[in-house]
N, C-alpha and C positions, 0 to 999 in steps of 0.2 A: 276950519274950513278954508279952502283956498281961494287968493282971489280970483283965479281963472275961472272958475267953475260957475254957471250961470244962477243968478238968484233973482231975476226977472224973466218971465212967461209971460210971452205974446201970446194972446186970444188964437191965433192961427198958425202958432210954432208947430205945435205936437200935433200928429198924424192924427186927421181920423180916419176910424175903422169903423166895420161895421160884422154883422154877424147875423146872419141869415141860415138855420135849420131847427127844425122841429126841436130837435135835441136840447140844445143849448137854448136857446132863443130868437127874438126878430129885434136887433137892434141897432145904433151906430153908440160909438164912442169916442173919446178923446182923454187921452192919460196925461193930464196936463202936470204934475207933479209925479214923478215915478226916479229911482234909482238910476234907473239908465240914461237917464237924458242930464244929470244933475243931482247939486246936494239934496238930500231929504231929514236927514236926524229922524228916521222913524216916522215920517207921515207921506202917505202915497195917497193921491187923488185922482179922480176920472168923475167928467161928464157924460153920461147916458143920457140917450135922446130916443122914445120911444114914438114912433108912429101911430095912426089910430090902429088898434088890434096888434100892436107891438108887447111884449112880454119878454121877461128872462124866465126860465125852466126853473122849479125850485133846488135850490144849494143852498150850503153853506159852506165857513169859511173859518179857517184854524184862529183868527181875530176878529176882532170886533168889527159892528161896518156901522157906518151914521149918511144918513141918505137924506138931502136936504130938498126939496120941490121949489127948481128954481122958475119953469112956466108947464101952464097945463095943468090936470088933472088923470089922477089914476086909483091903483089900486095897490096896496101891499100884503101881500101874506106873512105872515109872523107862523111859526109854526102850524097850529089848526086855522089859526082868526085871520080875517080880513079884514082891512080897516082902508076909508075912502082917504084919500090923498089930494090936496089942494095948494097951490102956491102957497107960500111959505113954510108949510109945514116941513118937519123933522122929525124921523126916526131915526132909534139907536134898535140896531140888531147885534144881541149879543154873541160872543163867537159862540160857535156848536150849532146855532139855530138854522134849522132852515126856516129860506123865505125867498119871495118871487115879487117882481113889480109885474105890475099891468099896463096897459093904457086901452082900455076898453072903448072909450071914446076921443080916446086921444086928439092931442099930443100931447106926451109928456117932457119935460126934459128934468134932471135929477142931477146934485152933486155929490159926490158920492167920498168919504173920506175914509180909510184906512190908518192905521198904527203899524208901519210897513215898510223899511225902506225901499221896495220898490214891491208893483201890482202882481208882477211875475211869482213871486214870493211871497202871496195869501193864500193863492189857487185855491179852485172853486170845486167844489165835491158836488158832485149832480147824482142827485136819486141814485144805483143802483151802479154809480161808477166808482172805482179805485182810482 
C-alpha cells in the first residue's frame, strides 16, 4: 500500500447520493470505503439511509453482503422471509440471494459491507434485469 493513498474517511468526504424510482428504490447513500476513492484489499462499504416508506427493490449480488442497523427500524427480505430490523442488529446475505430493506415506518439508516474492491464491482441484479 502506498503512502499517498488515503486511509482515513471523513464522515463527510464521500459523496452522497441518493436514488429515487420505483424500479430500483427510494433511498440516499454514501460509499464511504469503495475502490475509487482509495485502498480497500477487498472490502467496499456504503451507508444507506432509508426514509419513512423508503425501500430498495429486491436484488441480489455476485458476493456476499452483511447489513448492520445503525438508527431506526425496518424491515429485511431474505429470499421468501421477512424478518423486523432494529438498531443493532446484523444480517449476512449470502451471495445469489435476493433480498430488499424496508423502512415502513421509518427511518432507517444501515451499514452495509461488501467483499469488493470497489461498490461498482458487486452490481446489483434486480428481478427481471440482465
Amino acid at each position: 500500500m502506498s503512502d499517498d493513498l488515503p486511509t482515513l474517511i471523513r464522515h463527510d468526504d464521500p459523496e452522497r447520493q441518493s436514488r429515487r424510482d420505483d424500479r430500483h428504490g427510494h433511498f440516499e447513500f454514501q460509499d464511504v470505503v469503495d475502490g475509487a476513492a482509495g485502498p480497500t484489499s477487498g472490502l467496499a462499504h456504503t451507508i444507506v439511509k432509508f426514509d419513512e416508506g423508503g425501500h430498495e427493490a429486491p436484488h441480489s449480488h455476485g458476493v456476499a453482503r452483511t447489513v448492520h442497523v445503525l438508527e431506526g427500524s425496518g424491515e429485511v427480505v431474505i429470499g421468501d422471509k421477512t424478518h423486523a430490523l432494529e438498531k443493532g442488529d446484523t444480517v449476512f446475505v449470502p451471495a445469489g440471494v435476493t433480498h430488499a430493506l424496508r423502512a415502513p415506518a421509518g427511518p432507517l439508516r444501515v451499514f452495509c459491507s461488501f467483499p469488493a474492491d470497489s461498490l461498482d464491482a458487486i452490481g446489483h441484479n434486480f428481478d427481471g434485469e440482465e
